[in-house]
C-alpha positions in Angstrom: 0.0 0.0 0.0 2.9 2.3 0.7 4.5 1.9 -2.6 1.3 1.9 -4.2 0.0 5.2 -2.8 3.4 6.8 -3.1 3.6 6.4 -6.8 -0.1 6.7 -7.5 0.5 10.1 -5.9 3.6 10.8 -7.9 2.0 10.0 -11.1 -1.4 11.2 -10.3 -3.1 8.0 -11.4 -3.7 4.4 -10.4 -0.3 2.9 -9.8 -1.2 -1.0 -8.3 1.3 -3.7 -7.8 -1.4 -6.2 -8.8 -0.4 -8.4 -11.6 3.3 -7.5 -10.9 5.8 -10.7 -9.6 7.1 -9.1 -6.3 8.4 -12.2 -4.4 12.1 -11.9 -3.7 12.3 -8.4 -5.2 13.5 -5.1 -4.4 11.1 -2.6 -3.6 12.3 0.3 -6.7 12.6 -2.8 -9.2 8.2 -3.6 -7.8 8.1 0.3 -8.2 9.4 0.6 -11.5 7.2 -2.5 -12.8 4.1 -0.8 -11.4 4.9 2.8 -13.1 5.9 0.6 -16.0 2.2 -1.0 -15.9 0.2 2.3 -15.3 2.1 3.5 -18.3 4.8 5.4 -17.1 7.9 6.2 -19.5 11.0 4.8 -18.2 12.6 8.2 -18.1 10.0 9.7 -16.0 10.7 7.1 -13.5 14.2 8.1 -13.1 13.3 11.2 -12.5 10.7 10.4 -10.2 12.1 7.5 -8.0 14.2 9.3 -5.4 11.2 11.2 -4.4 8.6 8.2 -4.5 11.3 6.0 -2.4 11.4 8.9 0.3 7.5 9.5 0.5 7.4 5.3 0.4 9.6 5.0 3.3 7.1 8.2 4.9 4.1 6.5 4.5 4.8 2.9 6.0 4.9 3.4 9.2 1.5 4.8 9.4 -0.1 1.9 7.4 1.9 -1.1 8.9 -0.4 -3.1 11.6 1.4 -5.2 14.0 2.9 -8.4 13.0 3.8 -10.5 15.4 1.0 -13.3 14.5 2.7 -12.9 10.8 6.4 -14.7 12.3 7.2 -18.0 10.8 7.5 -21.1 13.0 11.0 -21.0 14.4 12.2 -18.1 13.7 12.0 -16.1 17.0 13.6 -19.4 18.8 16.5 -19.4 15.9 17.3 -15.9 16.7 17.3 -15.9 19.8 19.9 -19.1 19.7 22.3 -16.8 17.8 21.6 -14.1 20.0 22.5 -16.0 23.6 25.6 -17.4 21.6 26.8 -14.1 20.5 26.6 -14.8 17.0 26.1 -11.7 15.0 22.5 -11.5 12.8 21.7 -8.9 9.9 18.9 -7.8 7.6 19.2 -8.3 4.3 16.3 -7.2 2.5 14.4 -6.1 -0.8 12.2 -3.3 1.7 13.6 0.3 1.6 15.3 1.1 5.2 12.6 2.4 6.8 9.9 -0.1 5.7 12.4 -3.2 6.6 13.4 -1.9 9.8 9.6 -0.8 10.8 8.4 -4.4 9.5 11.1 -6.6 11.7 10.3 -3.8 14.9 6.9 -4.4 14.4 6.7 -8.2 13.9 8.9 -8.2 17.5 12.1 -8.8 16.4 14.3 -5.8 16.4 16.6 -6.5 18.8 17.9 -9.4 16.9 19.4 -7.7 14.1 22.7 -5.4 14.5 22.9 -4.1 10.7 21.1 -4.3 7.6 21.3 -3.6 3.8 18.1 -2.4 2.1 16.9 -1.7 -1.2 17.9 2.0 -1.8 21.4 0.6 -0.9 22.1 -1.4 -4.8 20.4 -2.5 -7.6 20.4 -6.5 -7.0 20.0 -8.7 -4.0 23.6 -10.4 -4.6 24.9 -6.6 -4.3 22.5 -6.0 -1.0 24.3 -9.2 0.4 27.9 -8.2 -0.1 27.4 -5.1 1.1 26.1 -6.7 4.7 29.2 -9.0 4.5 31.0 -5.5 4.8 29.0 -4.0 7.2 29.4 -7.2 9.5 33.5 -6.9 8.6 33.8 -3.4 9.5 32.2 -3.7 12.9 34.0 -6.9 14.0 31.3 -9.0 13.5 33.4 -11.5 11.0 36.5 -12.5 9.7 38.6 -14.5 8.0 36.7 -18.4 9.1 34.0 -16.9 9.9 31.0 -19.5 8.8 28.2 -16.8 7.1 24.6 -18.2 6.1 22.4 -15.8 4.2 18.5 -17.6 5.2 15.9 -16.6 2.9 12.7 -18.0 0.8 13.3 -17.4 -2.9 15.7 -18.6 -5.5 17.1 -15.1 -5.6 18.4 -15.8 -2.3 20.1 -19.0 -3.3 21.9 -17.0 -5.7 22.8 -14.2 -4.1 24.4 -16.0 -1.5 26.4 -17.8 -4.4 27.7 -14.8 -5.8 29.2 -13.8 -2.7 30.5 -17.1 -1.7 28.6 -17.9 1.8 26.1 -20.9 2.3 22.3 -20.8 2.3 19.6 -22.2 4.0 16.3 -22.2 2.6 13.4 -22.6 4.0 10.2 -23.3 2.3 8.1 -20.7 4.4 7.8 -18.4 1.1 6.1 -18.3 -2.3 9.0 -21.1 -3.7 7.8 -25.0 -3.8 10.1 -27.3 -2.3 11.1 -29.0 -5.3 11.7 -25.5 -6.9 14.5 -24.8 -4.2 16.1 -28.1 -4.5 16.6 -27.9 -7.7 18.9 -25.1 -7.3 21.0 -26.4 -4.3 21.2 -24.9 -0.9 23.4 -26.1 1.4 20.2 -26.3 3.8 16.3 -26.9 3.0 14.1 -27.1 5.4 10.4 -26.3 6.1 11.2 -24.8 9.4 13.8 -23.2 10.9 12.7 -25.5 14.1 14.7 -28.4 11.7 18.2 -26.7 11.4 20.6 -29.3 12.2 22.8 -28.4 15.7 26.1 -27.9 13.8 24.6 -24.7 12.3 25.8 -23.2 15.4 28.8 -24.6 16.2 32.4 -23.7 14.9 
């Protein structure tokens, strides 16, 4: 709805996201698909992005409801694993700052994450991925051995994790079949995060 009203108001018309693929997107690529759709010429939506991001971002807040019911099975038990073990836990993400940070605060689960990398930050989820790998360098959160899993739903996950050379676990939670993520080969597929083998932890 943010995005939507955002770039409705931007174009003054109907700008939907219906009928547009937004599983393991960014949110700029879903709003330049939408523009795209409501017929929108591609340089307009240069020139039009930075302000539709910001007024996005503005909007969300006010619209979100509280999510806490929304939280997958295991996931609230796996972070807080990492957290009592001092293993360090960022957001990697195709939401704009704002909307990813106000989703995870609202959904209860915050104070898990020490960093993020959000949509406004590159152009494609490998990028995003690489540049949370940095972030987690440059606070002395990793180094050199340090065991990194990127966790995520879609096959853009799987693939960002391969370009940056970490491991992935998958986890058939999203839109993705089972068989659809198999086929592509994480090191880790499981239904629910409740069924991550203990050596994820260790070392």
């Amino acid at each position: 709805m943010a995005l939507e009203q955002a770039a409705s108001q931007r174009a003054q018309r109907r700008v939907t996201a219906e009928g547009v693929p937004v599983a393991g997107m960014l949110d700029r690529d879903i709003l330049r698909l939408m523009l795209r759709q409501a017929g929108v010429a591609d340089k307009r939506i240069g020139e039009w992005m930075p302000a539709i991001v910001r007024d996005a971002m503005r909007r969300y807040p006010r619209l979100c409801p509280d999510l806490k019911h929304r939280v997958c099975a295991g996931v609230r038990p796996f972070l807080g694993r990492l957290s009592r073990r001092g293993i360090a836990a960022g957001l990697v993400t195709g939401n704009l700052s704002r909307i990813g940070w106000h989703k995870v605060s609202r959904a209860g689960l915050r104070p898990f994450f020490q960093f993020g990398a959000f949509a406004e930050m590159g152009w494609a989820r490998g990028e995003l991925v690489a540049i949370a790998l940095d972030q987690a360098r440059r606070r002395g959160l990793s180094g050199p051995g340090t065991k990194v899993f990127l966790v995520g739903d879609h096959l853009n996950d799987i693939r960002a994790a391969r370009e940056n050379g970490i491991a992935v676990i998958s986890v058939t939670t999203g839109p993705m079949r089972r068989e659809e993520l198999s086929a592509f080969g994480p090191d880790y597929l499981v239904d629910s995060l409740e069924q991550l083998p203990p050596e994820i932890m260790e070392g």
